[in-house]
Every structure is written in C-alpha cells, then in structure tokens.
Residue frames relative to the residue before (quaternion, step in Angstrom):
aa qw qx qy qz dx dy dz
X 1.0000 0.0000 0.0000 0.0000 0.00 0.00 0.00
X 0.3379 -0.6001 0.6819 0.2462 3.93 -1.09 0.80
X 0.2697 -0.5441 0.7823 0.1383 3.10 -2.18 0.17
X 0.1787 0.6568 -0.7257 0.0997 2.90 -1.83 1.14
X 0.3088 -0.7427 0.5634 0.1887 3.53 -1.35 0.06
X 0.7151 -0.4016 0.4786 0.3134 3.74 -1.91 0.56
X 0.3549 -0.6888 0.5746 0.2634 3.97 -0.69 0.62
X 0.4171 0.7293 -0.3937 0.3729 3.89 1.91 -0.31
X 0.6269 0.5794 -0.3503 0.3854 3.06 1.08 -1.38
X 0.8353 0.0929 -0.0591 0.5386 3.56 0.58 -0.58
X 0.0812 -0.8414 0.5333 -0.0316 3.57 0.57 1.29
X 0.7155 0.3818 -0.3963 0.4304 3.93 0.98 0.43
X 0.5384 0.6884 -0.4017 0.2736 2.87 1.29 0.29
X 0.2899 -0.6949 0.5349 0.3833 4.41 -0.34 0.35
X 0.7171 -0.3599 0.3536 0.4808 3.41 -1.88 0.10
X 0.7920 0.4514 -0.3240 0.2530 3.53 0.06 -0.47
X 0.3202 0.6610 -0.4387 0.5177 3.50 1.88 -0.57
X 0.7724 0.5142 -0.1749 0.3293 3.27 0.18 -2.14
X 0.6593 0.3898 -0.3714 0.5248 3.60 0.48 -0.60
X 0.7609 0.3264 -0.2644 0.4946 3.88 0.16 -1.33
X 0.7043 0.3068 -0.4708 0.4337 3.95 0.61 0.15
X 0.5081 0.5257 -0.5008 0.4633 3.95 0.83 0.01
X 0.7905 0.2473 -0.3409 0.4447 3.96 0.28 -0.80
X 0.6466 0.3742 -0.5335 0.3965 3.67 0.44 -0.36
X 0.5934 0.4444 -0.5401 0.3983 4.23 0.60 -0.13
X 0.6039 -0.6324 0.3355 0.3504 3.83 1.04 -0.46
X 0.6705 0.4999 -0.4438 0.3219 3.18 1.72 0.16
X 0.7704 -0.5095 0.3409 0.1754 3.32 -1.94 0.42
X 0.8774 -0.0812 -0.0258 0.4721 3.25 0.94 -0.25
X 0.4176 -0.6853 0.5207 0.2912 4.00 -0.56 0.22
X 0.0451 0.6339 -0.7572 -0.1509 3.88 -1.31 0.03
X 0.2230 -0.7712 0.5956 0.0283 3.53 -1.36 1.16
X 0.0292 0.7488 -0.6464 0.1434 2.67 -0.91 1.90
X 0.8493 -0.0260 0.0038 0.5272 3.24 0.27 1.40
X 0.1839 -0.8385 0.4929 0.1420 3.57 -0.86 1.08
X 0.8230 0.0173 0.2380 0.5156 3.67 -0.43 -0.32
X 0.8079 -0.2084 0.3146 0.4527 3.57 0.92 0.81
X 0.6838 0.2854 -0.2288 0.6314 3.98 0.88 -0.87
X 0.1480 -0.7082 0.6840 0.0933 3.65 -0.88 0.94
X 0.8520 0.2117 -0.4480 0.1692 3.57 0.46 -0.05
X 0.4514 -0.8322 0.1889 0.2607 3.61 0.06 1.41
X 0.4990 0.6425 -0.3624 0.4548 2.93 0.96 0.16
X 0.6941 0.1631 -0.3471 0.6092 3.69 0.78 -0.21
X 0.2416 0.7374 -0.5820 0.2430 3.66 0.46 0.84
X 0.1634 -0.8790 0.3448 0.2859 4.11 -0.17 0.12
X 0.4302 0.7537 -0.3218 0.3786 2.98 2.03 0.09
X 0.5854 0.6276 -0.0292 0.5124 3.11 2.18 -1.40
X 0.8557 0.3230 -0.1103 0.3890 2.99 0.43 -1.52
X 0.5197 0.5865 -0.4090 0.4676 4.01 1.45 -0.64
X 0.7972 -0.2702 -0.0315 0.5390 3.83 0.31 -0.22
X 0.1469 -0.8334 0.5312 0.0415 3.26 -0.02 0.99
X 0.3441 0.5265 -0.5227 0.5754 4.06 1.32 0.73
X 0.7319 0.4032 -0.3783 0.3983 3.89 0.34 -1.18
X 0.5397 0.4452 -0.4508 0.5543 3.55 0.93 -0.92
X 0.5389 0.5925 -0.3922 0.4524 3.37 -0.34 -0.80
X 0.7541 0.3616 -0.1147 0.5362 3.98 -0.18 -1.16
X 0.7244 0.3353 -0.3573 0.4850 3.70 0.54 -0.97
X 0.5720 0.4911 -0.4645 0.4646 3.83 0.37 -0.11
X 0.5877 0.6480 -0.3127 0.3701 4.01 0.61 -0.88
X 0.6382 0.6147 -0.1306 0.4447 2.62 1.07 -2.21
X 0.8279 0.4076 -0.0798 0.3769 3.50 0.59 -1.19
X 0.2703 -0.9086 0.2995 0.1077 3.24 2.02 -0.26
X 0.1880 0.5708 -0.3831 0.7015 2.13 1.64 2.76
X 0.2159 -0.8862 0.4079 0.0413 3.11 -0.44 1.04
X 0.0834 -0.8525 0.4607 0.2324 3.59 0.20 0.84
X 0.1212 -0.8874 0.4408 0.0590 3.48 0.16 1.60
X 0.7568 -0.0690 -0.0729 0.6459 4.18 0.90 0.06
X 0.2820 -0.5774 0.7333 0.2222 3.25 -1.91 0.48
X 0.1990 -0.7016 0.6684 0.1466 3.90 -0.47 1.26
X 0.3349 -0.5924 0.7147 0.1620 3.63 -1.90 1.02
X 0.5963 -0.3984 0.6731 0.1806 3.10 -1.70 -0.57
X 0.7320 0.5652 -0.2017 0.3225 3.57 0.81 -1.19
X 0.0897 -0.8480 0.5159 0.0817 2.83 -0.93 0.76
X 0.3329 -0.7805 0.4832 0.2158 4.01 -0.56 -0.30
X 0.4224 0.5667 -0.5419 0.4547 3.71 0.90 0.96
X 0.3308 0.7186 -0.5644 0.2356 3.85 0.46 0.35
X 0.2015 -0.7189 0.6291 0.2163 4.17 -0.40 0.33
X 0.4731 0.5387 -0.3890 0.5785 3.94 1.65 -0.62
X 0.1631 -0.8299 0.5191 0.1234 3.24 -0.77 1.24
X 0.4907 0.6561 -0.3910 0.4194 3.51 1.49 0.29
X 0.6175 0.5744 -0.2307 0.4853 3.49 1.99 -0.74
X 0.6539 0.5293 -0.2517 0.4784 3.22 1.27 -1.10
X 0.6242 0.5629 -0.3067 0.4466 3.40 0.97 -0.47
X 0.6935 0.4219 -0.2907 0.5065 3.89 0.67 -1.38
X 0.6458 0.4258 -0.3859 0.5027 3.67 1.29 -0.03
X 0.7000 0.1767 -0.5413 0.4310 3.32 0.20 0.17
X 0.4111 0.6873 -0.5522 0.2318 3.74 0.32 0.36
X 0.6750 0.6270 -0.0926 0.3777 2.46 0.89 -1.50
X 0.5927 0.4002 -0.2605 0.6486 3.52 1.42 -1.12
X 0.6548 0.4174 -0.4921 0.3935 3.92 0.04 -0.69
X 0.4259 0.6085 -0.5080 0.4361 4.42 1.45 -0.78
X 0.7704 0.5032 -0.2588 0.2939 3.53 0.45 -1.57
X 0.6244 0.5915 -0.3238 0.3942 3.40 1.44 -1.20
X 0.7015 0.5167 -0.2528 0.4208 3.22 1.18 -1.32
X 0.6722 0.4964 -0.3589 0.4158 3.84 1.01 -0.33
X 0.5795 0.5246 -0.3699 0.5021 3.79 1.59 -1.05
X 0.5120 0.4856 -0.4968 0.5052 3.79 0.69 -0.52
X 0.7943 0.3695 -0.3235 0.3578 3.81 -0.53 -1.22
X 0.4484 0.7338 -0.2884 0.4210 3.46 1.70 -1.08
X 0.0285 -0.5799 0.7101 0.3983 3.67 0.67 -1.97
X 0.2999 0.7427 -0.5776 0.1577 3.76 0.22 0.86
X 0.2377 -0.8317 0.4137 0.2840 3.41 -0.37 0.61
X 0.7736 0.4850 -0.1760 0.3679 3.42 1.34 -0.47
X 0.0250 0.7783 -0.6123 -0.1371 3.94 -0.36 -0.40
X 0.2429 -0.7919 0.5511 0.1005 3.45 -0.59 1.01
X 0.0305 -0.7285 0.6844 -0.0081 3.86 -0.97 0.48
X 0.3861 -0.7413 0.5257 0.1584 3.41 -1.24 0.63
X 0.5976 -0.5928 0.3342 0.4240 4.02 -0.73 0.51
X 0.6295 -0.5415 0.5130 0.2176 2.87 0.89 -0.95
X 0.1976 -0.7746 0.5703 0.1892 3.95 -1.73 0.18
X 0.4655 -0.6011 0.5297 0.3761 3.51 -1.02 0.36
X 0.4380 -0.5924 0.6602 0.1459 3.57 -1.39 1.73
X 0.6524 -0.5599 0.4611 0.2199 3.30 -1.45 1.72
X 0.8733 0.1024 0.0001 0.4764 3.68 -0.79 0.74
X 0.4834 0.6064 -0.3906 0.4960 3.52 1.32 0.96
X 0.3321 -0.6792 0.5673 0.3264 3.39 -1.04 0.66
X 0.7395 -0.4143 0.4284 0.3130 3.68 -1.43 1.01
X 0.8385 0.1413 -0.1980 0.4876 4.01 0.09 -0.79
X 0.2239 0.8157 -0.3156 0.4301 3.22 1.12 0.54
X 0.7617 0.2005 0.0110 0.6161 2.88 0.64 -2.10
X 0.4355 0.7273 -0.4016 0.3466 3.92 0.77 -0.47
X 0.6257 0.6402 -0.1010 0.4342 2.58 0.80 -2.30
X 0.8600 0.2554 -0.1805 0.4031 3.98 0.17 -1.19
X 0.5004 0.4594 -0.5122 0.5255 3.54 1.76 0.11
X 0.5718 0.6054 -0.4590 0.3095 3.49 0.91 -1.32
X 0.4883 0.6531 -0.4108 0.4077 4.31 1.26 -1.48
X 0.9632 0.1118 -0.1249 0.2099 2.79 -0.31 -1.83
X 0.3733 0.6702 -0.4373 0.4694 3.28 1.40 1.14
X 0.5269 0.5248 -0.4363 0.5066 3.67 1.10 -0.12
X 0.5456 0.7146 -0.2499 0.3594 3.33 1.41 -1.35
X 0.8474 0.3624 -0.1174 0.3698 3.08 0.67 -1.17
X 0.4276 0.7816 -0.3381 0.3032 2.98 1.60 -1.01
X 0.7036 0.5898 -0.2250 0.3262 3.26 1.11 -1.78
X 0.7007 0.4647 -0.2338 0.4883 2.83 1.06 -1.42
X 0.6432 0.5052 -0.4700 0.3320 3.92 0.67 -0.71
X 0.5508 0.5652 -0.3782 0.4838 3.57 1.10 -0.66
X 0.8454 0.2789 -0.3115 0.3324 3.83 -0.19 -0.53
X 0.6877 0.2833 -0.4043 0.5323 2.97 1.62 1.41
X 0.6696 -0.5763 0.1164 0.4538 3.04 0.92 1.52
X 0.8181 0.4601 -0.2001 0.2811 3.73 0.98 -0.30
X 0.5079 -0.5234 0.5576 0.3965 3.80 -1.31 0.57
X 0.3596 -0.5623 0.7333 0.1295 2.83 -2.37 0.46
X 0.1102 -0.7940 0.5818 0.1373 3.57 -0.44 0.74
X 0.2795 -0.7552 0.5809 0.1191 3.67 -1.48 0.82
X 0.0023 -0.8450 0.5294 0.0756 3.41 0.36 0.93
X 0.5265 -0.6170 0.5547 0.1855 3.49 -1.19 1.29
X 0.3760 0.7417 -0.5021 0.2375 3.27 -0.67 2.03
X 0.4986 0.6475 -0.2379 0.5249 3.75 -0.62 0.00
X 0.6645 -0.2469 0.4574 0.5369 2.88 -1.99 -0.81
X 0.7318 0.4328 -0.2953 0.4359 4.02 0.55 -0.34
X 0.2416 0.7851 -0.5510 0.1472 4.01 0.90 0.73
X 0.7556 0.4273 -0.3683 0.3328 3.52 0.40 -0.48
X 0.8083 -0.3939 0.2425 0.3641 3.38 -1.57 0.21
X 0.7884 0.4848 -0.1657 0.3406 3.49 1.04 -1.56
X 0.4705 0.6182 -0.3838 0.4991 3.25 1.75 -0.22
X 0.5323 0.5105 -0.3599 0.5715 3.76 1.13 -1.69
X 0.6744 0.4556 -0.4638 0.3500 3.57 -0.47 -1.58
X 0.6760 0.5898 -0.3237 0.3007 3.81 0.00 -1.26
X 0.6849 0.5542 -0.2588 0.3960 3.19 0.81 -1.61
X 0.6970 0.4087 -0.2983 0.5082 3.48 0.30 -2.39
X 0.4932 0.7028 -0.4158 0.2999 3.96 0.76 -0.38
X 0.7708 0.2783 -0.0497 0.5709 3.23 0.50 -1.50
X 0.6943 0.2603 -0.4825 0.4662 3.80 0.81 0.50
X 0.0179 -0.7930 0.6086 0.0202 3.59 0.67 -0.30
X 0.3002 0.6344 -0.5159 0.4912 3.13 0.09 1.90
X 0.4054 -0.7362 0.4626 0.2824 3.56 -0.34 2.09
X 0.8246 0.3997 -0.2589 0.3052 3.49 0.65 -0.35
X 0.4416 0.5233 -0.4038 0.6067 3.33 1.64 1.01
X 0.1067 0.8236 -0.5405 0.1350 3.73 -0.57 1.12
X 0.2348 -0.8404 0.4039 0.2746 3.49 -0.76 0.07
X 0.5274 -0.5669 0.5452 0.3213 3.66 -1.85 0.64
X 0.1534 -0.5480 0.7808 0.2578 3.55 -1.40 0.25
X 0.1813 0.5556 -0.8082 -0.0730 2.82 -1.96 0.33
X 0.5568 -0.7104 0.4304 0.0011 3.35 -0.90 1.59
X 0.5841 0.5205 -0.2746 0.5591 3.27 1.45 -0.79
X 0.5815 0.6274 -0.2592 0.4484 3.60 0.77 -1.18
X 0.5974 0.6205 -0.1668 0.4799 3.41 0.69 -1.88
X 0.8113 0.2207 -0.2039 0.5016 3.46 0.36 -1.13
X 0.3980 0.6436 -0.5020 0.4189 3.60 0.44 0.14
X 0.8269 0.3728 -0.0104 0.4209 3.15 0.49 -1.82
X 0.2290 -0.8480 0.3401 0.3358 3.34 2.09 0.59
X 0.3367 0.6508 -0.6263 0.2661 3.63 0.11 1.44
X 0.4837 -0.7225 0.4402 0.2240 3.33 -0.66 1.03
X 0.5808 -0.5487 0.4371 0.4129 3.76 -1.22 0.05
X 0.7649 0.4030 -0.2111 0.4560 3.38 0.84 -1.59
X 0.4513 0.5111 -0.5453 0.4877 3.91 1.17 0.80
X 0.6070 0.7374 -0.2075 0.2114 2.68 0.64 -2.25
X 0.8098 0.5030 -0.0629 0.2955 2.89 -0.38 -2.30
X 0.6566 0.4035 -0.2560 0.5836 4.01 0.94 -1.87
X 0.4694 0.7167 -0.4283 0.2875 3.93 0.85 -0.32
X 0.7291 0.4568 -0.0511 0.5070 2.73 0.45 -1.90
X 0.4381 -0.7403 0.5099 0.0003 3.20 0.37 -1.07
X 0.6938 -0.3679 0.4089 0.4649 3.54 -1.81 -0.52
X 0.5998 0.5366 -0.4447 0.3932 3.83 1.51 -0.35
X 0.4926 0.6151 -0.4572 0.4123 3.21 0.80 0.50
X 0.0432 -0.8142 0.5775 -0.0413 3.58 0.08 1.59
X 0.7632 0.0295 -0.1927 0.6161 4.34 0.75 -0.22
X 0.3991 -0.5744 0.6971 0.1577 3.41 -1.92 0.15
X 0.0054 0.7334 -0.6634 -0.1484 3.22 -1.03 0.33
X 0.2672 -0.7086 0.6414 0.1227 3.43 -1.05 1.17
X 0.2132 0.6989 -0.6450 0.2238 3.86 -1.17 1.83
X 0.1246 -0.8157 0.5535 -0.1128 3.14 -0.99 0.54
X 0.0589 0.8448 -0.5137 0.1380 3.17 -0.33 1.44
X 0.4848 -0.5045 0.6138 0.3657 3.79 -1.60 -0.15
X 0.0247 -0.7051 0.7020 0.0973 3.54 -1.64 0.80
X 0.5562 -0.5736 0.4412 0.4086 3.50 -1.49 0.09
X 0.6988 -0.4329 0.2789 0.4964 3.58 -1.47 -0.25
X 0.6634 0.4984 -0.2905 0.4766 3.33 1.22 -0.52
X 0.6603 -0.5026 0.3111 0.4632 4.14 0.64 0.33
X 0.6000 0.5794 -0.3989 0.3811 3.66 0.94 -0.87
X 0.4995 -0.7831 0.3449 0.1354 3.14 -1.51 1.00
X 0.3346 -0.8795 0.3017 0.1534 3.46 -0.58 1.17
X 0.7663 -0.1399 0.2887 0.5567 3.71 0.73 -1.12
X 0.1769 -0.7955 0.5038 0.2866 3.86 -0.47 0.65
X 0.2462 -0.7198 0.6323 0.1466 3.10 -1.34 0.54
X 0.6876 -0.5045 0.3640 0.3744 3.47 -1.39 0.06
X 0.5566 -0.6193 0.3927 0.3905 4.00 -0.73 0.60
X 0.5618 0.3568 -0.4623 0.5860 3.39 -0.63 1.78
X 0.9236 0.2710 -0.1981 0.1849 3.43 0.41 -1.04
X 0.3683 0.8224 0.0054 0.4335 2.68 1.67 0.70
X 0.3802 -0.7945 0.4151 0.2281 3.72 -0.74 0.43
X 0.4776 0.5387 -0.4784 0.5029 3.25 1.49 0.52
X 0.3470 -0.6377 0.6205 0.2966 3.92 -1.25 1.10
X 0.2181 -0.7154 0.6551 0.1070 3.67 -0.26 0.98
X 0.7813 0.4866 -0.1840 0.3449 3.58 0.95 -1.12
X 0.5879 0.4970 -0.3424 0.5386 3.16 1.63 0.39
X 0.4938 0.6465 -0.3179 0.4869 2.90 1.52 -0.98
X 0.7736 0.3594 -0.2713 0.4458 3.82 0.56 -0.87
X 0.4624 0.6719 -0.3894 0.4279 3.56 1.64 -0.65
X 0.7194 0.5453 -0.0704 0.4245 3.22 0.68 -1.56
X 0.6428 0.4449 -0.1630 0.6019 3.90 1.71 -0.73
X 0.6702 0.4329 -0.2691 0.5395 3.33 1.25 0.17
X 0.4842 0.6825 -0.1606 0.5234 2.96 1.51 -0.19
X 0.8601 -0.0107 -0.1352 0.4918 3.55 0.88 -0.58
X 0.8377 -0.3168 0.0107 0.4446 3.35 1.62 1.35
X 0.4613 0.7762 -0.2951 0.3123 2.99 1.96 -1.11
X 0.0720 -0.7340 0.6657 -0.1132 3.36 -0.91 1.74
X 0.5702 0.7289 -0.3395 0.1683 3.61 0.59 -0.06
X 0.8249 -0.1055 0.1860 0.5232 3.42 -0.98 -0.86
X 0.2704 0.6551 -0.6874 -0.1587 3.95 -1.28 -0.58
X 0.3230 -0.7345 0.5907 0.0851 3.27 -0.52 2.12
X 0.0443 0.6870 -0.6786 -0.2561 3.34 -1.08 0.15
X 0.5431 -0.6555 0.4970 -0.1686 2.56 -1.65 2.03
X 0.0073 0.8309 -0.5088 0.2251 3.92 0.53 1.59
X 0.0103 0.8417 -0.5187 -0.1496 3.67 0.62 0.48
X 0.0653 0.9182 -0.3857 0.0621 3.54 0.42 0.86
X 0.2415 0.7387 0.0152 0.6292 2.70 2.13 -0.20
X 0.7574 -0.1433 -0.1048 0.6284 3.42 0.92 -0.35
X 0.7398 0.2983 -0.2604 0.5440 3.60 1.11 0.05
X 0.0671 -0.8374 0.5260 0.1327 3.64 0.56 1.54
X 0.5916 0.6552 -0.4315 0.1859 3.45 0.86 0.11
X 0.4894 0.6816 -0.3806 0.3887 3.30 1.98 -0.43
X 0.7195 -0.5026 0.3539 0.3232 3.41 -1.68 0.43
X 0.6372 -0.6566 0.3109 0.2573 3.28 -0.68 1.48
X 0.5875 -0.5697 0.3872 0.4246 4.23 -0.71 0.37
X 0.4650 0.6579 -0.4111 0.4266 3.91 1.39 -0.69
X 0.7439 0.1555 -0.0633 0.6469 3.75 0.84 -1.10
X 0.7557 0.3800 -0.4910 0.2084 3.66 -0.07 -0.30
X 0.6420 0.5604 -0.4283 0.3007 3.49 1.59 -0.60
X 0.6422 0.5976 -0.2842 0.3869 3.34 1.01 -1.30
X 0.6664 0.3151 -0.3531 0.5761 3.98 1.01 -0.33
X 0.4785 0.6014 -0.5262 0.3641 3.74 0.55 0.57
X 0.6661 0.5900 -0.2149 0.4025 2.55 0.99 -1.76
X 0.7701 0.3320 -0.3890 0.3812 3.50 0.57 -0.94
X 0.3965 0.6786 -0.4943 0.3713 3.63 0.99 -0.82
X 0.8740 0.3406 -0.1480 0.3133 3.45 0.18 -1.44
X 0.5975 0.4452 -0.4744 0.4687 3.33 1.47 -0.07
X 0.5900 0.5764 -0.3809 0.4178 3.56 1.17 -0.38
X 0.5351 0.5429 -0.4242 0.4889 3.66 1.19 -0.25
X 0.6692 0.4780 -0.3796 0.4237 3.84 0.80 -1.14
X 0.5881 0.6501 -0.3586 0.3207 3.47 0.72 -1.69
X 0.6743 0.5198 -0.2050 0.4828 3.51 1.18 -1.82
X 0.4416 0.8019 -0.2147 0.3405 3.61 1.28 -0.48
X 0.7467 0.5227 0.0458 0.4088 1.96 -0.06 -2.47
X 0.7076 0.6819 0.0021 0.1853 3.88 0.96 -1.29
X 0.6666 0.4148 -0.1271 0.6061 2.35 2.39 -1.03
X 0.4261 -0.6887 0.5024 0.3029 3.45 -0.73 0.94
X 0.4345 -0.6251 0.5398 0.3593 3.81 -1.12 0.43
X 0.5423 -0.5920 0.4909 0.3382 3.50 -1.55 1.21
X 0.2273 -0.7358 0.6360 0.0484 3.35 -1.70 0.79
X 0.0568 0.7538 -0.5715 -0.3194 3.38 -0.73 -0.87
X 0.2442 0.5912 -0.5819 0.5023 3.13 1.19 1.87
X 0.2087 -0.5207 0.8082 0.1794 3.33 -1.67 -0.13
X 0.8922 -0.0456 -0.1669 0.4171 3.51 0.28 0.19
X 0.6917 -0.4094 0.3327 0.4932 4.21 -0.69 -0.71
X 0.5165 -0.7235 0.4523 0.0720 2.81 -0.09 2.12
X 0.7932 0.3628 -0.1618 0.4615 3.64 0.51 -0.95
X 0.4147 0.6637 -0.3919 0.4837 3.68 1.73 0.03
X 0.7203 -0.5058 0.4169 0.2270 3.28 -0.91 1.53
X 0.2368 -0.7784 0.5455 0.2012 3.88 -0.58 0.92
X 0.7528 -0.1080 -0.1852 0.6224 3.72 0.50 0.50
X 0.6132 -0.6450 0.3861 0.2426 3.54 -1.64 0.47
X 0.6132 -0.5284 0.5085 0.2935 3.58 -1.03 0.08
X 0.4240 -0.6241 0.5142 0.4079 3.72 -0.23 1.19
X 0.5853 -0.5056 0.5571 0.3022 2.94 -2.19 0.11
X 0.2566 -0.6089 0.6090 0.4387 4.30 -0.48 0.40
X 0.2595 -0.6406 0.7102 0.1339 2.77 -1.78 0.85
C-alpha cells in the first residue's frame, strides 16, 4: 500500500508547497480536495492553464496526483440540481484526464425528506452509469465514497451494484463507516476488490456511538489497524490518503505537525503489517516437492 494525504489538510497551501512538501515529508502521492480556498478545481488557474505541465511537475517530483475529490453528490429529486452536479463532475473528469489523474471522487450523498431509500440510490446509482462512460474515455475512475445518510457498506454495495461499470469504484473512509455503526470485518469483505482508495481518519466518539472530534491516526477510536488487516485481506494495493479535514475544522492541528505524525502512525501500521505471517495449516510450502531428486553422481 502507498501513502498520501487530502490537500484539506492544508487548505493554504498552493500547488507547489503541496508537491515540494509531500516529497520532502516522503509521501507518495496527493488527493485534491480543494486549492487555496477554491474547491471547485476545475476553475482553478494553476490547474486548468496547462494541466499536462501540472501533470509532469508532480512526476518530476515523484508524487503522485492520485484523485481530484468534488463535493457533488447525486441524490437531488430537483432535476435542475442533479444536473449542475453532474456537470460539474463531468468539468472534473475532463481536467483528471488532461491531469493523468486516475481518480475523481464523488460523495454518497443524503436521503431527500419523504423519499423512499432505493428511490434515491436508484438516481445516484443512474447518474453513475452516466458517468462511468464518460470517466473511461478519459482514462479515469469515479470513486463513491461511503457518506451521509449513505455511510455504510450495503448502501455503497447496492449502488456500484446496479451500475456495474469498471469505471465506477468505491472510497472507504472508516471514520464514516463507524458513524453509521458498520463494522470493518462486514464492511470491508463487502466491498471487496471495489474498493479502489482508502481513506486513513481517526476520530473520538461518545459513550453512545455519536461522533465527537477527529484526532490524529493512533489516537483514536477508529481500529485503523484492522481496517488495514482487513484491506489486505481482499487484495487492496492502493492509496491510504490521510484525510485531515482542516478545511472545515480550522481548529485542528496545523499540516507542519499533523502530516509528518500521520505519516509515521501509518508507516508504523504497515511495518506492524507487513510482520505478520499469513495463517496456514502448513508448517511449510504446501506446493514444495514431497521428497527431493537424488544428488547426480
């Protein structure tokens, strides 16, 4: 698994902060959410004037620019809303293509007052087929991150269901998950291989499950380390963003300290990984020859 982090975490930072402070801290890759205050990237001008050179200066620097995250969602019953959102997301598709972005992020989404549940699913689930097409003939995935009134797995599971489309995948975010009291070891074998990023967050809850305040990864009541047990488990080589919404909570610990103790937290989560040997009920390599081949004399 790579490591990378949310551009929220440090929402004053410009593109160039962001590139030269992601490789000199050692991580691998960036997810943009928002630049300097403008969240929708696409009318960014750092981004949008040649977005091949951006593109090249991230390489160059050996930084991966691995999703541009929206805002948008697709539970609107207003079909004038539902529309300026997927514009808006097809702006984004068209910039991660020129970008070489592989990802676009989209959010689940809320349940519309006095609507039935598959109802609304159903019309994010639409205009995700919609897009799918279009993300593919610019080289990139849509991601469905599990949020909202839609945080848990079976709500995600449904959706990427009814669009089955290689180019419709889903975000974890673990924090989200536990809100919506859905365990990992349900969760996680759910989803699956549709599980295309990870967010890494961590947060404090009350005695009663509701959520309190995030904290940094470790200090917390989210099992991040199952969470990665459990992502290794069905194949999951990808991203783990860490996810600092700082950005909307300016009170949280600035990107100077909060990335660089992510960063370790999470290499200390792989390392701890990385350590355990997978169960067998071998004692040795099952597929190793059962007796040897004389020596030639």
């Amino acid at each position: 698994m790579k490591l990378g982090f949310s551009s929220q975490g440090c929402p004053d930072w410009d593109l160039d902060t962001l590139i030269a402070q992601a490789a000199a801290m050692g991580y691998q890759g960036i997810e943009l959410y928002g630049l300097q205050g403008e969240r929708h990237l696409p009318a960014v001008p750092a981004l949008r004037q040649d977005p091949k050179a951006v593109g090249s200066r991230f390489r160059d620097a050996g930084v991966e620019l691995v999703c541009l995250a929206t805002g948008n969602t697709f539970h609107w019953p207003d079909r004038r809303r539902l529309e300026e959102n997927k514009q808006q997301v097809r702006e984004f598709i068209e910039l991660a293509g020129e970008l070489g972005c592989r990802y676009v992020r989209v959010l689940a989404g809320e349940l519309p007052r006095h609507e039935d549940r598959t109802t609304t699913l159903l019309r994010i689930a639409d205009a995700l087929r919609e897009l799918g097409g279009i993300a593919a003939g610019h080289g990139t995935t849509i991601l469905l991150e599990n949020h909202g009134d839609f945080a848990g797995s079976r709500d995600l599971w449904f959706v990427l269901d009814m669009v089955s489309h290689p180019a419709v995948r889903a975000c974890w975010h673990p924090c989200h998950a536990q809100v919506a009291g859905d365990r990992p070891s349900l969760a996680i074998p759910r989803l699956g291989r549709r599980i295309a990023l990870a967010h890494i967050v961590d947060g404090r809850f009350t005695t009663n499950g509701a959520f309190e305040t995030y904290v940094l990864p470790g200090e917390g009541q989210v099992d991040l380390e199952l969470t990665l047990t459990l992502l290794r488990g069905v194949g999951y080589e990808g991203y783990l963003i860490f996810d600092w919404p700082r950005q909307r909570v300016a009170s949280l610990a600035g990107p100077e300290q909060a990335l660089p103790a992510a960063l370790a937290q999470m290499k200390a989560l792989l390392e701890k990984l990385e350590s355990v040997k997978e169960l067998s009920a071998y004692k040795g390599d099952k597929n190793a020859p059962r007796y040897s081949k004389p020596s030639p004399t």
